[in-house]
N, C-alpha and C positions, 0 to 999 in steps of 0.2 A: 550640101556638103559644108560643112563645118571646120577651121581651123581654128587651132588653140595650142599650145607648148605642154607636152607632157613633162615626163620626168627627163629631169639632166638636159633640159631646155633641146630636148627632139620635138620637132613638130608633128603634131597629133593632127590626122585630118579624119573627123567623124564620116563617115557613108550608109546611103543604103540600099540594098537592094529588092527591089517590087515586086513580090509575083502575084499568081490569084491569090495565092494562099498566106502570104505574109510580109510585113516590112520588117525586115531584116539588118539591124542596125551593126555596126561593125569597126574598130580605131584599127587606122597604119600609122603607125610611130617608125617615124623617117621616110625615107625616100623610094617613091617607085620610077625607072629601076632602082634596084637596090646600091648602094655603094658601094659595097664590098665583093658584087659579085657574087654573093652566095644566094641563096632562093630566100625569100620570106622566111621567118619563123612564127607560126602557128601558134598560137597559143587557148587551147579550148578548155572548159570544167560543164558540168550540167550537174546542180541545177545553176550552179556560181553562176556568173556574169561577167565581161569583161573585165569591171572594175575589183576583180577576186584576185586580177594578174598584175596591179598596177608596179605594185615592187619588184617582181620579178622584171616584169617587162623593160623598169628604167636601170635594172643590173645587166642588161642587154643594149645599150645605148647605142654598140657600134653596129648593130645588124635592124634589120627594118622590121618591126613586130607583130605580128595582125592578131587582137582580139574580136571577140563579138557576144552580146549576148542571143544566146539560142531562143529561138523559137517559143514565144508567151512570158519571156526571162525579161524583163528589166526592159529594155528600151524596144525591142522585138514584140511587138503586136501580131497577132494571128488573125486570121479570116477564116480559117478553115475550119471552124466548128466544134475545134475537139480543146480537148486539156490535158490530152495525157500525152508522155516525152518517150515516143520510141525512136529507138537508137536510131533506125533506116529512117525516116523523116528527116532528123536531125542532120545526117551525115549527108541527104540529099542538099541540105539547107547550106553544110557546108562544104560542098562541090559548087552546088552555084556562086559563093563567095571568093571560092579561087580561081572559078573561070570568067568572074566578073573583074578580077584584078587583073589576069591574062598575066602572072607571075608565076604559074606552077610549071613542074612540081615544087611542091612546098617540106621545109621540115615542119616538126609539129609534137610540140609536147602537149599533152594531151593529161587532165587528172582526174577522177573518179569517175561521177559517168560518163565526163565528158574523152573518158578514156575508153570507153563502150562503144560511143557514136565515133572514136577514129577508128575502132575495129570494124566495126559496119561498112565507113569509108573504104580503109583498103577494099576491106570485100567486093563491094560493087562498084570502086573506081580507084583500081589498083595502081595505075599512072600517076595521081596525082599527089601522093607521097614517096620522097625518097626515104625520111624515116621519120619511124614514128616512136618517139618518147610514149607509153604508157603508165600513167603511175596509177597503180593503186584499184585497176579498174576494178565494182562491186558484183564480180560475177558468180551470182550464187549458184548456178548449176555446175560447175567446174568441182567443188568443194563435194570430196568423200560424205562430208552428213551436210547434201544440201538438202534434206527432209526437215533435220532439225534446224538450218538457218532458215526455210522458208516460214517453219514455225515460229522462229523466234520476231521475225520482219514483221509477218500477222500480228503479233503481240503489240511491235510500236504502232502498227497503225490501227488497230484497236484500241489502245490508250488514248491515239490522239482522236480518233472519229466517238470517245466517248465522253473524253474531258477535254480535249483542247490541246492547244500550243505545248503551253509547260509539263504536263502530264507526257505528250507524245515525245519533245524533245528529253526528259528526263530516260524514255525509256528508251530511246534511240543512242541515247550516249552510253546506259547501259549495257546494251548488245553491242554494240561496234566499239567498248572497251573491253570486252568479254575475251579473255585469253584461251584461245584453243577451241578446241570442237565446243557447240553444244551441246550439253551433256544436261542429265535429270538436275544436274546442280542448279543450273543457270535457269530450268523451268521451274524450280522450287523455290527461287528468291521472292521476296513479296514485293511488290511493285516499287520501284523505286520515287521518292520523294521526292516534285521537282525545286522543293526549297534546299535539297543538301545540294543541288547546282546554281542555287542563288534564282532559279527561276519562280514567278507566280505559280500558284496552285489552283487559283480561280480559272473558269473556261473561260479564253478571250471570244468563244465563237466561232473563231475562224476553222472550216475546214476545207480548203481549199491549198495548202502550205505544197510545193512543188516537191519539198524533202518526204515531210512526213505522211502527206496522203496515199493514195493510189493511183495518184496521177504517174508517177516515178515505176512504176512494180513493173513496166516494159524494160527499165533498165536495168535492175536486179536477175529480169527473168532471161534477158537475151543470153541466146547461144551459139556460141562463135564459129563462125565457120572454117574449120581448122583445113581443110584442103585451100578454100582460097586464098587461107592467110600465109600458108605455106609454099603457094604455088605464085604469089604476089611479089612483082622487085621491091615493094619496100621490105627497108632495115627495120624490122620491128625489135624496140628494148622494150620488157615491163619492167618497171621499178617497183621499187618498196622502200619505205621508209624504214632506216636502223629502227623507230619505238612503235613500229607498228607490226611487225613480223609475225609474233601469234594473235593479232587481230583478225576481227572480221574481211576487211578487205587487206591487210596483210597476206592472209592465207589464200584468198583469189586471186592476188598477186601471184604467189610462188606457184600454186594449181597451175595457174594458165598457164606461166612459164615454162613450166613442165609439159605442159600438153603442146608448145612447139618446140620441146627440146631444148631449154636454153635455160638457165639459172635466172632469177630473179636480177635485177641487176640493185642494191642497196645505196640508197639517197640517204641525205642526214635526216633527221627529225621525223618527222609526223605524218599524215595523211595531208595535213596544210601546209607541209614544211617550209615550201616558198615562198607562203605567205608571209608580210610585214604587220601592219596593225590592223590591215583590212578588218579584220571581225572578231578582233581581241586578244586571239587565239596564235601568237605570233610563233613562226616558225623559226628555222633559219637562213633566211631566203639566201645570203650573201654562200654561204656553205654549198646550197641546194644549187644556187647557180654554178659555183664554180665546178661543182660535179654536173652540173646538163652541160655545160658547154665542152667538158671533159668527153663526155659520152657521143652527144652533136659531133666532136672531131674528130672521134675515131671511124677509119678506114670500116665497111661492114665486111 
């Protein structure tokens, strides 16, 4: 265990938890118990990392935080022989992190895939959220033309298992800018150019990247269990980002909403919205917060 002062001078205590299968690394920003009385707040992304939430987490200063990076992510080593990130592993990974805190149930905002593996959670460990913030999850079976998002997915990961990094990231930003279904348009564009994103064009080699390989394609492919989720005490919200709504995961936002009955619920900004300068790409985290703690207080 490790202690160090996060944001707005909370103290960060690093942990982690052993199994056969992995060391599982994880920060509480503040106090267990909690101070305020209220449960832990949760905070997951996949493929992100802990350090994906650091801003949001320190605009939450008065409640007790928990991130982690998942499973072969960043400080999280695995044993268990695989590389690819399915949601049920994951969400296994994160039940033994709440029952290793002995704080749950837990709230828990949850964003892309790692808004997949909190679906999962409910599903097979319905107890241990009271609710769950979903933003943005990339669930392409949900989606009227998941025929053509599955085709268009193939395409970035063919890009990248053919040319690399900036080639697969150029196409991936392609697709998941792509307003609305898609359509013959979006399969007749000609590959897009990773220098008009400021990226290399040369192959770095690498094909092993947690986004753009097929290591990820169990999180795209999951399908939710709509009886458990509805039959679950947790409050589940999906969100959506206001500049993502006819995106790729915009549109698996509002599907899935629909599929338990509920309206999307609209965050400011982006699919990173709460993001700070974490990865350049700044959201409006101060905004994004004051709407999750708005949504967090409401009565379900």
């Amino acid at each position: 265990m490790r202690f160090r002062l996060g944001a707005v001078n909370t103290v960060m205590t690093e942990q982690m938890l052993q199994t056969s299968e992995v060391n599982l690394v994880y920060d509480v920003h503040g106090p267990l118990p909690t101070a305020d009385g209220r449960p832990p707040l949760f905070m997951i992304g996949q493929p992100m990392g802990a350090s994906g939430f650091d801003t949001l987490a320190s605009l939450f200063s008065e409640r007790t935080v928990i991130t982690y990076d998942p499973r072969g992510i960043g400080r999280s080593t695995r044993r268990d022989g695989r590389v690819d990130h399915a949601p049920q592993i994951q969400a296994t990974d994160v039940h033994g992190v709440i029952e290793a805190l002995g704080a749950g149930p837990v709230e828990m905002f949850a964003s892309s895939g790692g808004a997949v593996t909190a679906l999962a959670l409910v599903t097979a460990h319905p107890d241990d959220l009271t609710t769950l913030v979903a933003h943005e999850p990339p669930l392409m079976r949900v989606l009227s033309d998941a025929q053509a998002a599955e085709r268009a997915w193939a395409g970035v990961r063919d890009a990248y298992e053919t040319k690399g990094s900036g080639a697969g990231m150029a196409a991936f930003i392609a697709m998941t800018s792509w307003q609305g279904d898609f359509t013959d348009d979006y399969f007749a564009q000609p590959a897009p150019d990773p220098a008009a994103f400021g990226m290399p064009s040369e192959d770095d080699g690498s094909r092993d990247d947690p986004l753009l390989s097929d290591r990820s394609s169990a999180v795209t492919a999951y399908q939710p269990d709509l009886d458990a989720l509805t039959a679950a005490p947790t409050r589940i919200v999906i969100a959506v980002g206001e500049e993502s709504l006819e995106t790729f995961t915009g549109r698996t936002s509002v599907a899935m909403a629909e599929l338990l009955g509920q309206r999307a619920t609209v965050f400011p900004s982006h699919h990173g919205g709460f993001a700070g300068g974490e990865f350049g790409y700044a959201g409006q985290p101060e905004a994004f917060a004051r709407k999750l703690r708005e949504v967090l207080d409401e009565v379900g």
